[in-house]
C-alpha positions in Angstrom: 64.4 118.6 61.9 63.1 119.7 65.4 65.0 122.1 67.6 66.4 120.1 70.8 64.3 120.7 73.6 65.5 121.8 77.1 64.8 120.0 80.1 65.3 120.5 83.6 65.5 118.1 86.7 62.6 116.3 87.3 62.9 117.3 90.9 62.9 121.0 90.2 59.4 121.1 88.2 57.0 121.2 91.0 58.4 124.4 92.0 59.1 126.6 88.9 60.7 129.6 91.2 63.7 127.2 92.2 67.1 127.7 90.8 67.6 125.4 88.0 69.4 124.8 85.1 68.1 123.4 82.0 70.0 121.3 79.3 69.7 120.3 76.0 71.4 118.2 73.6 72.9 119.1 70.3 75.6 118.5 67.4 77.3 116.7 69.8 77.7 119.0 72.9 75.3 119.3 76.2 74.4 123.3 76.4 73.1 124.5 79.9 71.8 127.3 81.0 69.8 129.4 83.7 65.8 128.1 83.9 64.8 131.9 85.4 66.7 133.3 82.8 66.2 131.9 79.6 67.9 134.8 77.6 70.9 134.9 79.2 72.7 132.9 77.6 74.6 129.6 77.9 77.8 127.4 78.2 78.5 124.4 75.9 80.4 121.6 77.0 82.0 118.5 75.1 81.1 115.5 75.6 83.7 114.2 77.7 83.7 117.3 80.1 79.9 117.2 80.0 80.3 113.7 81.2 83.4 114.3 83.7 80.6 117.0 85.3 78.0 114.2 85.9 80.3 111.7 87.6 81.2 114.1 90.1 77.9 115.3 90.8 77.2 111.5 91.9 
């Protein structure tokens, strides 16, 4: 099975020096971490708090 890819916000890709996060998907939770700094590390978030986090952000 492939390894989930990250992805960042469309809006963010014409400019590859802006602050970004990527996310990817897998077993369940949303992981996110820093698109300038790939290494250092990430957060994982449930479902439901990964979800909570988008509906304020609208």
């Amino acid at each position: 099975m492939d390894e989930p890819t990250w992805r960042k916000a469309s809006t963010s890709q014409a400019d590859p020096q802006s602050s970004c996060v990527e996310v990817r998907f897998s077993a369940g939770r949303a992981a996110v971490r820093d698109s300038k700094n790939t290494a250092g590390g990430t957060l994982a978030f449930p479902p439901g708090a990964w979800l909570a986090f988008l509906a304020a952000r609208r």
